[in-house]
C-alpha positions in Angstrom: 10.2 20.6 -25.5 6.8 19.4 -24.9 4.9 19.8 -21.9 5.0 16.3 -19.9 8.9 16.2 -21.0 9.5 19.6 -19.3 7.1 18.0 -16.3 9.6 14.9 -16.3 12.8 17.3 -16.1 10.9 19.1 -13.6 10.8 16.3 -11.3 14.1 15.1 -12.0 15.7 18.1 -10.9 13.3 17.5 -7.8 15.0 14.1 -7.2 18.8 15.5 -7.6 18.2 17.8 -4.9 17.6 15.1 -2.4 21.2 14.2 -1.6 21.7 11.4 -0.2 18.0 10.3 0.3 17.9 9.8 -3.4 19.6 6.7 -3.0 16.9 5.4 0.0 14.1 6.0 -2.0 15.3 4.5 -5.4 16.7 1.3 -6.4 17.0 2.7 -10.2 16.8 6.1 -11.5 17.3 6.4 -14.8 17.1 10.2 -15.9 17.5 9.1 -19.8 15.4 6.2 -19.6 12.6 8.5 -17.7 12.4 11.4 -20.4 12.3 8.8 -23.4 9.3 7.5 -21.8 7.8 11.1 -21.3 8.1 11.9 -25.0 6.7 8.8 -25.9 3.7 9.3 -23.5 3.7 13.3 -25.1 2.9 11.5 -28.9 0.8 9.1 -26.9 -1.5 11.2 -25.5 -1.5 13.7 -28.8 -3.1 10.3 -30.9 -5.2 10.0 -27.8 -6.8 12.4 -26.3 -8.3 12.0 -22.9 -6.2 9.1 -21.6 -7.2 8.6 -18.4 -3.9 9.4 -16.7 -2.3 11.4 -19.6 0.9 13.0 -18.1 0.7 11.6 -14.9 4.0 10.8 -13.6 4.0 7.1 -11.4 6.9 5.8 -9.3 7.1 1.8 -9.6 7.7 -0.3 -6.9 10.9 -2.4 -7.7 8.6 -5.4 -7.7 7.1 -4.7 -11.1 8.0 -5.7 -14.3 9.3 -3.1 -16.8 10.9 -4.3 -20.0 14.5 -4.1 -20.2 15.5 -3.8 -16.6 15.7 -5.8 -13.6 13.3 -6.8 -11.1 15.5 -6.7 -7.7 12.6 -6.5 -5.0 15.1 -4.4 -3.1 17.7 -7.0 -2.1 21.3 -8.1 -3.2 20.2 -12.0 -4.1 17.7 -10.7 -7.1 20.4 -8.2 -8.3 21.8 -10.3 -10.5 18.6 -11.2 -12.5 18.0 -11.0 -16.5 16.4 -7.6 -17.4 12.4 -8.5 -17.8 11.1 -9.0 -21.6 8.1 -7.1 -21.6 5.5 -5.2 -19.0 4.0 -6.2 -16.1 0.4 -6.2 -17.2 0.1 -3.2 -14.2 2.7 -1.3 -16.0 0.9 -2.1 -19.7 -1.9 -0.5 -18.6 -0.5 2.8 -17.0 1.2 3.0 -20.0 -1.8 3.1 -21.8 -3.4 5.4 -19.7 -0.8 8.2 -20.8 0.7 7.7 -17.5 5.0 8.2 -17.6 7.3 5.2 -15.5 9.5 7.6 -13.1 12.1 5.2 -11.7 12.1 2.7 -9.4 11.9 2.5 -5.9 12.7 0.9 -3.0 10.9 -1.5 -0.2 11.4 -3.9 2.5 13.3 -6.5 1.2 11.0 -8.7 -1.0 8.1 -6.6 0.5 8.1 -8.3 3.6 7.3 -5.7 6.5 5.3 -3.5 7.4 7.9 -0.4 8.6 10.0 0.0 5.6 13.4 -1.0 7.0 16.4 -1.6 4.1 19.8 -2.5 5.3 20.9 -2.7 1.9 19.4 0.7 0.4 19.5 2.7 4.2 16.3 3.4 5.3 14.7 6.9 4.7 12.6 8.6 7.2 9.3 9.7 6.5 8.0 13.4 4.8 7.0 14.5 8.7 9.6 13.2 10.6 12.9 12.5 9.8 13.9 9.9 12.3 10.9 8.1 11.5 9.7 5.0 9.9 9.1 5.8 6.4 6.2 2.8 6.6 6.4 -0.2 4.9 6.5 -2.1 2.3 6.0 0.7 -0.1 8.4 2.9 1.3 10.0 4.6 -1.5 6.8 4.9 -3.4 5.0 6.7 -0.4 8.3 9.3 -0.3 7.9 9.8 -4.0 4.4 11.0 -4.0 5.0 12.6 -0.4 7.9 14.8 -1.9 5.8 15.7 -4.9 8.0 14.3 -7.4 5.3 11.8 -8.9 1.4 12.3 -8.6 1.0 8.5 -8.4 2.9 5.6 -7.3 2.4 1.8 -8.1 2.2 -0.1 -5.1 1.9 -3.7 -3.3 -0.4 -4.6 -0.2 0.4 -8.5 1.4 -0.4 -7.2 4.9 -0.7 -3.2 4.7 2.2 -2.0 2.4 0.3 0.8 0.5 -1.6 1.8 3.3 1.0 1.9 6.2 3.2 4.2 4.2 0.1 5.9 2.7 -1.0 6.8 6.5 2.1 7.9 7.9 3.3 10.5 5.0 -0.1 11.5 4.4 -1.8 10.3 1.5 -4.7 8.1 -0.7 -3.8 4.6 -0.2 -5.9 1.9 -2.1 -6.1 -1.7 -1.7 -8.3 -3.0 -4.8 -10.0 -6.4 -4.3 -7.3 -8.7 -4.5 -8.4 -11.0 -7.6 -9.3 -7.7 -9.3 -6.4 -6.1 -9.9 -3.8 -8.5 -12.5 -0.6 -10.2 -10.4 1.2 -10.7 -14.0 4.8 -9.6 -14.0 4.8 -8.8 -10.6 7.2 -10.5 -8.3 5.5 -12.2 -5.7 5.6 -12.8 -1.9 2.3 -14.6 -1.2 -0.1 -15.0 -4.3 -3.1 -15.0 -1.7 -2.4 -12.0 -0.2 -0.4 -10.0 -2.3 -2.8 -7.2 -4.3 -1.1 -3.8 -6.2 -2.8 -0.6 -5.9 -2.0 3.0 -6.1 -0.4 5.7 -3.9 -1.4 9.2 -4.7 -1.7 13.1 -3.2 -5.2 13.3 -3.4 -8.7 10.9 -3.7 -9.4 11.3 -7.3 -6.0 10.8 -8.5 -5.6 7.4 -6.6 -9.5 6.9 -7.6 -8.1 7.1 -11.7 -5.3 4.8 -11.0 -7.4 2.4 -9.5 -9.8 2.7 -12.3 -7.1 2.0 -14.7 -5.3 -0.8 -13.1 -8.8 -2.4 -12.3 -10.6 -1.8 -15.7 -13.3 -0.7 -13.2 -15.5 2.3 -13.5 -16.1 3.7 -10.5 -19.7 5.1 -10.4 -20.1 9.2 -10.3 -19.8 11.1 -6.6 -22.8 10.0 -4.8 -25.0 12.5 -3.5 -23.2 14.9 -1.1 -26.3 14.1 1.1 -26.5 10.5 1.4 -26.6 8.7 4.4 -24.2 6.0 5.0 -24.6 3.0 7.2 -20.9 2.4 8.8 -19.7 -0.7 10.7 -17.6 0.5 13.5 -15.3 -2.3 15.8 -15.5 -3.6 18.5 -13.4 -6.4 19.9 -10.2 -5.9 16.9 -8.7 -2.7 15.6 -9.5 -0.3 18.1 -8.0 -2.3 21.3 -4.8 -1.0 22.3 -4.5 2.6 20.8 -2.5 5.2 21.3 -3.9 8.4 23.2 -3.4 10.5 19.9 -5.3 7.7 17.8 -8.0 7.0 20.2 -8.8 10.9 20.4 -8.3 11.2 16.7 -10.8 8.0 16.1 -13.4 9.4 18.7 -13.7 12.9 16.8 -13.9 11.6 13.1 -17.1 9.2 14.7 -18.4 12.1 16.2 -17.7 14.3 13.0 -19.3 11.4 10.7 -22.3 11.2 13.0 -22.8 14.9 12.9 -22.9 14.7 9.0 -26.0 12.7 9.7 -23.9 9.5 8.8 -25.5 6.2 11.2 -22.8 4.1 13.1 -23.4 0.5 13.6 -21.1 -1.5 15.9 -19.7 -4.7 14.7 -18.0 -7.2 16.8 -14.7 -8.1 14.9 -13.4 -10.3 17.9 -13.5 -13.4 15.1 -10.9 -11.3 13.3 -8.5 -10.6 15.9 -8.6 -14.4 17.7 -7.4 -15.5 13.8 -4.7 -12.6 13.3 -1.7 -15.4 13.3 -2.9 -16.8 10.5 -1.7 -14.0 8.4 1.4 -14.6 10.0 1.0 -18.6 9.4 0.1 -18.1 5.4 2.2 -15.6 4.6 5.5 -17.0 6.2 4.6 -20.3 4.4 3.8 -18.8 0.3 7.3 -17.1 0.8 9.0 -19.8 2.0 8.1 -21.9 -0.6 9.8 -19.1 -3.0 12.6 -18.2 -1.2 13.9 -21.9 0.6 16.3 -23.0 -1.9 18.0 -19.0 -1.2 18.5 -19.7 2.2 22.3 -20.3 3.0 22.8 -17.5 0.2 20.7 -14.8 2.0 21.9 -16.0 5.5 25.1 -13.9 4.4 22.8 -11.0 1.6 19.6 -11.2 2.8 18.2 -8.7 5.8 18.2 -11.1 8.6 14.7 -9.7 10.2 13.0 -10.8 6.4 14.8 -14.0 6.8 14.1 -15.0 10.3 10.4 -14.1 9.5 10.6 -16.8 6.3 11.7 -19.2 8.6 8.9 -18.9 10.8 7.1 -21.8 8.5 9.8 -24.3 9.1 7.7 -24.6 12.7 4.8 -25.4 11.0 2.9 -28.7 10.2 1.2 -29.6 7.0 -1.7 -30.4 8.6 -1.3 -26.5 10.6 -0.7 -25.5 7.1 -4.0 -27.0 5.5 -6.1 -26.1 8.6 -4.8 -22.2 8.6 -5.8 -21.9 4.8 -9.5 -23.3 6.0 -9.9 -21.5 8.6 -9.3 -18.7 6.3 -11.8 -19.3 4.0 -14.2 -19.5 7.1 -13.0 -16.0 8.5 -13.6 -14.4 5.1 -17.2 -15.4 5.1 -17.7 -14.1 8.3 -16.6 -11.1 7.8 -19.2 -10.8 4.6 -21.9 -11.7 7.1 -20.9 -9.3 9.3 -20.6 -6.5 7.0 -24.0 -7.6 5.4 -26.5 -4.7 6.7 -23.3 -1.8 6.5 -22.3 -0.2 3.8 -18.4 -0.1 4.5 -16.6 -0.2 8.1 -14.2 1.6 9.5 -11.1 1.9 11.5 -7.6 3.6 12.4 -5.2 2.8 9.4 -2.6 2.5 11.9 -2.9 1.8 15.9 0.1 4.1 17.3 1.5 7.2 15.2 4.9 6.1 13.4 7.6 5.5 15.6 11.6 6.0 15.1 13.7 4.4 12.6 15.9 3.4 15.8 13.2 2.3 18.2 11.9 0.0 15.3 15.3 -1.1 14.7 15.5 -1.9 18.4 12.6 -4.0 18.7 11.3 -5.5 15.5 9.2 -8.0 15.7 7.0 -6.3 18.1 6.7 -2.9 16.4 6.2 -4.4 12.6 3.7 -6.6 14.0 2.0 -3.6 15.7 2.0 -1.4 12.5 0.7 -4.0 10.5 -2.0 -5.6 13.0 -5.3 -3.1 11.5 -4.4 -3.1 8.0 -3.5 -7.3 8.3 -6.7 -8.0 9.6 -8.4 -6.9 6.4 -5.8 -8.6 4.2 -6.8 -11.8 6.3 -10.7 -11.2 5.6 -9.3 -10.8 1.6 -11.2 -7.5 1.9 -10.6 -4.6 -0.6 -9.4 -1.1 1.7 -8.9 2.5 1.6 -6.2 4.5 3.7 -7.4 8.3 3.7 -5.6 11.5 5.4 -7.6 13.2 8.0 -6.0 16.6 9.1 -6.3 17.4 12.8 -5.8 20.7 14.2 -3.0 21.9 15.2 -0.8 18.5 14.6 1.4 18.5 11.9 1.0 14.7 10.7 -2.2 14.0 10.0 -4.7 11.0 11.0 -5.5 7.9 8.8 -8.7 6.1 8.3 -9.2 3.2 7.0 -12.2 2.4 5.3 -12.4 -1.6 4.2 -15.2 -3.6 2.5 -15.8 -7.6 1.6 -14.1 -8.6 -1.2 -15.4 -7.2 -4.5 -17.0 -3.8 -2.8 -14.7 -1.4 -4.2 -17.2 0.8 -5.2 -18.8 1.1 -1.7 -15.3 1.7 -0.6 -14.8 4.2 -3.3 -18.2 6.1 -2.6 -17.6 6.1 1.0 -14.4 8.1 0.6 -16.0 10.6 -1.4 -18.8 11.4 1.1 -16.1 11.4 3.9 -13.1 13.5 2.5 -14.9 17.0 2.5 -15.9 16.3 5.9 -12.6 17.0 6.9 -11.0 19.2 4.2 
C-alpha cells in the first residue's frame, strides 16, 4: 500500500468514527471512490515529482463538479440531477496538483447563508462548540479541515462562506479575486459575487491551494521586518461588536503597532450606507436561477433560502439596474480609499458564533449579522483573507480579516505572512 493510500484509509477511518455527524458534514462519501483516486494521485505524483499539492487530501463542496457524480448543492430539488461529465476546472487543477478528492460535503442549501443551517442534512455544530453554528455556507468543508480529516477543503464565498466557517472553527480562509479564480463547473448562486477559494489548517497550505486554483505565484515571505501601512475602519465593520471582539480587535492593533506596523484610519461609512445592495444583487442573480423551482421548493426547499430568493420579487427593474451601478461606484471607492494602504483590516466576524438554536430562532437577524463584515468586502468585489488569532486563555480563537481591492492578492498574501508569527 502506498503512502497517500494508507493517508486516505487513514482519514476514512477518521470519518467513520464520527457517528452520526458523518452524515451533517457530507452529502456523499464514497470510501471506494476516495482510495481509487488516492492511488491514482500515488502514480501521479511518482511521474511528477513536486506537484504542488502532492498528497494533499481536499474535501469538495457539493457545488463542484466532479465527473460521474451529482452536483446536489445540498438540497432535495438538485438530487435528482445527471451525474457531471467531466471536472470542474477547480477540481482539474487540484487534480493536477497531486491533490486527492475526499468526499463531498455539505452547505446551506444552494450556498445561500451565512450560518450553515441544513434542514435536510441536520446541522452540525462547530469543532469548539457543539451547540453552535458550524458557519456558513462552507459548513461541512470547515468541519472537515477542523477535524483533521483533510488538509484542504474547496470552498465558495457569495457573501462570506469560506471565511465565516473559516473564523468560527479556526482556520486560513481565502477569498481569491473573484475574476481570478475559474467559475467553470461550479454551480452557481450569483455569478458576480460567487468566488471559490480554499479552507486549510495552516497559512501556507491555504497559500498553495490558492496558488493552484489561481495559477498565481505568490511572491516569497517578505521581509520579517517590513513595515506595513494598514487601513483600519471607521464608520463599517467595527460598529456594533461584541465585548469579546472589540477587546480581541483592540489588542491585535495594539500588537501590530508594537511590531512597528503604521495604522491608518479609513472611513468605510460608503460601505456600510450601501450594505443592502448585497442583499438587492444577490436575491435577484438567484432568483433568476431558481424562479421556475418555486412551487417545487415551497414543499423541498428550506423555507429561510426560499423566503430570502423571494426577496427580488419586491424589486423594480429600474432598482435592479440602479443597485448594479451603484455597485460599480462603491467598488471604485473602495480602491481610492485603499490607495495609500497596503491592505485593511477588520474582525472576520462581529459577535462570536452563536447557538444552532438561537440562530434557528431568529434568522434573518443573526445570518445577516454574521455575514455583514465579510459582505461588505464581497460588495467592494475585494479579494479577503480570514486568519486565526489565538487569545489567551479562550478556547476559540479570534479572526481577522485582512481584505484588499480587487486583484491584490499578493498584498493580501504578504500581509498574512508578516502578521501570523505575531501571534503564534
Amino acid at each position: 500500500m502506498g503512502v497517500m493510500v494508507d493517508k486516505a484509509r487513514q482519514a476514512i477511518d477518521k470519518v467513520n468514527q464520527l457517528g452520526e455527524l458523518k452524515d451533517k458534514i457530507f452529502t456523499e462519501f464514497d470510501e471506494d471512490r476516495i482510495l481509487k483516486a488516492a492511488g491514482e494521485a500515488e502514480d501521479y505524483c511518482a511521474q511528477n515529482p513536486g506537484a504542488a499539492l502532492a498528497g494533499v487530501l481536499v474535501s469538495v463542496k457539493d457545488l463542484y463538479d466532479e465527473a460521474g457524480i451529482a452536483t446536489t448543492a445540498a438540497s432535495e430539488l438538485l438530487k435528482g440531477r445527471a451525474p457531471a461529465e467531466i471536472d470542474s476546472e477547480c477540481v482539474a487543477r487540484i487534480k493536477a496538483a497531486g491533490a486527492i478528492p475526499f468526499g463531498r460535503t455539505t452547505l446551506s442549501e444552494f450556498a445561500y447563508s451565512g450560518v450553515g443551517l441544513n434542514p435536510h442534512y441536520g446541522t452540525p455544530g462547530n469543532i469548539f462548540d457543539p451547540e453552535g453554528i458550524p458557519g456558513g455556507s462552507t459548513s461541512g468543508g470547515g468541519l472537515t479541515v477542523a477535524h483533521g480529516i483533510v488538509d484542504l477543503a474547496l470552498g465558495t464565498d457569495t457573501g462570506g462562506s469560506i471565511r465565516i466557517p473559516s473564523a468560527i472553527n479556526g482556520l486560513y480562509g481565502i477569498k481569491p479575486s473573484r475574476l481570478s479564480v475559474p467559475g467553470a463547473g461550479i454551480h452557481p448562486l450569483a455569478k458576480s459575487f460567487d468566488t471559490p477559494g480554499p479552507l486549510a489548517g495552516d497559512l501556507e497550505t491555504a497559500i498553495r491551494a490558492f496558488e493552484v486554483l489561481t495559477d498565481i505565484t505568490v511572491r516569497p515571505p517578505e521581509d520579517a521586518a517590513k513595515s506595513l501601512r494598514i487601513g483600519v475602519p471607521m464608520n463599517a465593520f467595527v460598529d456594533g461588536l461584541d465585548d469579546r471582539v472589540k477587546a480581541d480587535f483592540a489588542m491585535i492593533c495594539a500588537k501590530l503597532k508594537d511590531a512597528g506596523h503604521e495604522l491608518i484610519e479609513i472611513d468605510f461609512a460608503f460601505i456600510a450606507q450601501n450594505a443592502i445592495l448585497n442583499k438587492m444583487l444577490v436575491s435577484f442573480e438567484a432568483h433568476r436561477i431558481y424562479a421556475k423551482d418555486f412551487a417545487k421548493l415551497e414543499t423541498v426547499g428550506d423555507p429561510r433560502v426560499l423566503s430570502r430568493m423571494k426577496f427580488a420579487n419586491t424589486l423594480s427593474s429600474d432598482e435592479v439596474i440602479d443597485a448594479y451601478a451603484k455597485r460599480t461606484d462603491i467598488v471604485s471607492m473602495f480602491g481610492t480609499a485603499m490607495a495609500d494602504v497596503d491592505v485593511m483590516i477588520a474582525p472576520t466576524l462581529p459577535r462570536m458564533a452563536p447557538k444552532i438554536a438561537e440562530v434557528e430562532a431568529d434568522f434573518d437577524n443573526l445570518n445577516a449579522l454574521m455575514l455583514r463584515n465579510t459582505g461588505y468586502l464581497n460588495l467592494v468585489d475585494a479579494c479577503a483573507l480570514s486568519m486565526p488569532v489565538q487569545i489567551k486563555g479562550q478556547v476559540a480563537p479570534a479572526a481577522l480579516m485582512i481584505g484588499a481591492p480587487h486583484g491584490h492578492d499578493q498584498a493580501i498574501m504578504a500581509a498574512a505572512r508578516l502578521i501570523d508569527p505575531l501571534f503564534a
